[in-house]
C-alpha positions in Angstrom: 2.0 -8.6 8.6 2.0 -12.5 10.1 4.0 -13.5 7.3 6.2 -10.4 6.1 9.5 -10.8 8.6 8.1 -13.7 10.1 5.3 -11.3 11.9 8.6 -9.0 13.3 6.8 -6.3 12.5 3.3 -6.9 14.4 2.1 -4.4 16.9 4.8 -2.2 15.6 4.8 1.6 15.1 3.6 3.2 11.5 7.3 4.6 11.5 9.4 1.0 12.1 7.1 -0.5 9.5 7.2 2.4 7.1 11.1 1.8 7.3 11.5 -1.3 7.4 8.8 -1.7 3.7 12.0 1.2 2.3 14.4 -1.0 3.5 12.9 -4.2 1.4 12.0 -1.8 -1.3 8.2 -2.6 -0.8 5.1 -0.8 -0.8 3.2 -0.6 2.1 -0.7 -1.0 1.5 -2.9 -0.2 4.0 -6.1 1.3 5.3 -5.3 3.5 7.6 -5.4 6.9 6.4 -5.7 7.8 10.0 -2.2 8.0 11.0 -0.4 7.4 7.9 -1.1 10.2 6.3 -0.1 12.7 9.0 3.1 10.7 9.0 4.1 10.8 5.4 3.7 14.8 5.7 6.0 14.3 8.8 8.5 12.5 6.7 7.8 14.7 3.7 9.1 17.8 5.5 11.8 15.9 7.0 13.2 15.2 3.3 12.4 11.3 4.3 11.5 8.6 1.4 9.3 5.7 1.6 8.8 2.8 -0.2 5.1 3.6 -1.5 1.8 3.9 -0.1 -1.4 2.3 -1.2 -4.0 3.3 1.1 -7.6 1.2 1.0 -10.7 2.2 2.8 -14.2 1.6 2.8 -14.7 4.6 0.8 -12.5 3.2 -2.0 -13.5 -0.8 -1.8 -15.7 -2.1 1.0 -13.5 -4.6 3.6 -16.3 -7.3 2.3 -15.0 -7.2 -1.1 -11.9 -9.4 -1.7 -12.3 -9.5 -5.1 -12.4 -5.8 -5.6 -9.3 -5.4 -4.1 -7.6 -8.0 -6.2 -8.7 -6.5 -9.0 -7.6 -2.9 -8.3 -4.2 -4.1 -6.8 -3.8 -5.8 -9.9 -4.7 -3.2 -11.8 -2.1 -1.3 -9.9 0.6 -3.7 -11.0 -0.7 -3.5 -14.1 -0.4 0.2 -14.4 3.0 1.2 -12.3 5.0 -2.1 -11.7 7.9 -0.6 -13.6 8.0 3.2 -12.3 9.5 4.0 -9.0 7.6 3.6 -6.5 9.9 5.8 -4.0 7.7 8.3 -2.2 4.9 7.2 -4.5 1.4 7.0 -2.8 -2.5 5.7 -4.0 -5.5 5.5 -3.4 -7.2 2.7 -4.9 -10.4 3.3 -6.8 -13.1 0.6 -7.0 -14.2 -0.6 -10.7 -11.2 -1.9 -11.8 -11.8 -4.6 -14.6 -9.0 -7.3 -15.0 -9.6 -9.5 -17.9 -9.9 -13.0 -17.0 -8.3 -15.7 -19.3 -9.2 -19.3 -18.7 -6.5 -21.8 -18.5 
């Protein structure tokens, strides 16, 4: 969020920040299932689209490992880069094996 907009978008609501990602044509990924979720049923009923949602918690990966959320993220890519992501939304699983090719 520092870098996206120049850090515009810090301390923002979920709704600017879920608009703003549409209007960019990003994805927002995110761990909070909390509030976002509620809010895309909010939206849902209001015949509102979105740019994507990938949520991540520590039932998925653990916030202590980077690597595992590299890998599924890529995997991610890997797997939907060239569907629409409109109104798409995932929950990343853990175990995701990217092969590695050295230089």
């Amino acid at each position: 969020m520092r870098e996206w907009r120049s850090g515009f978008f810090l301390g923002a609501s979920d709704e600017a920040i879920l608009q703003a990602a549409f209007d960019d044509s990003s994805t927002l990924i995110t761990l909070d299932k909390r509030t976002i979720i509620p809010l895309l049923k909010s939206w849902g009923e209001q015949e509102m689209s979105h740019g994507g949602v990938i949520f991540v918690d520590g039932e998925t990966i653990s916030g202590s490992d980077f690597g595992g959320l590299v890998r599924a993220l890529l995997q991610t890519w890997d797997q939907y880069h060239s569907e629409n992501w409109t109104n798409r939304v995932v929950f990343l699983k853990p175990g995701f094996e990217v092969p590695f090719t050295p230089p």
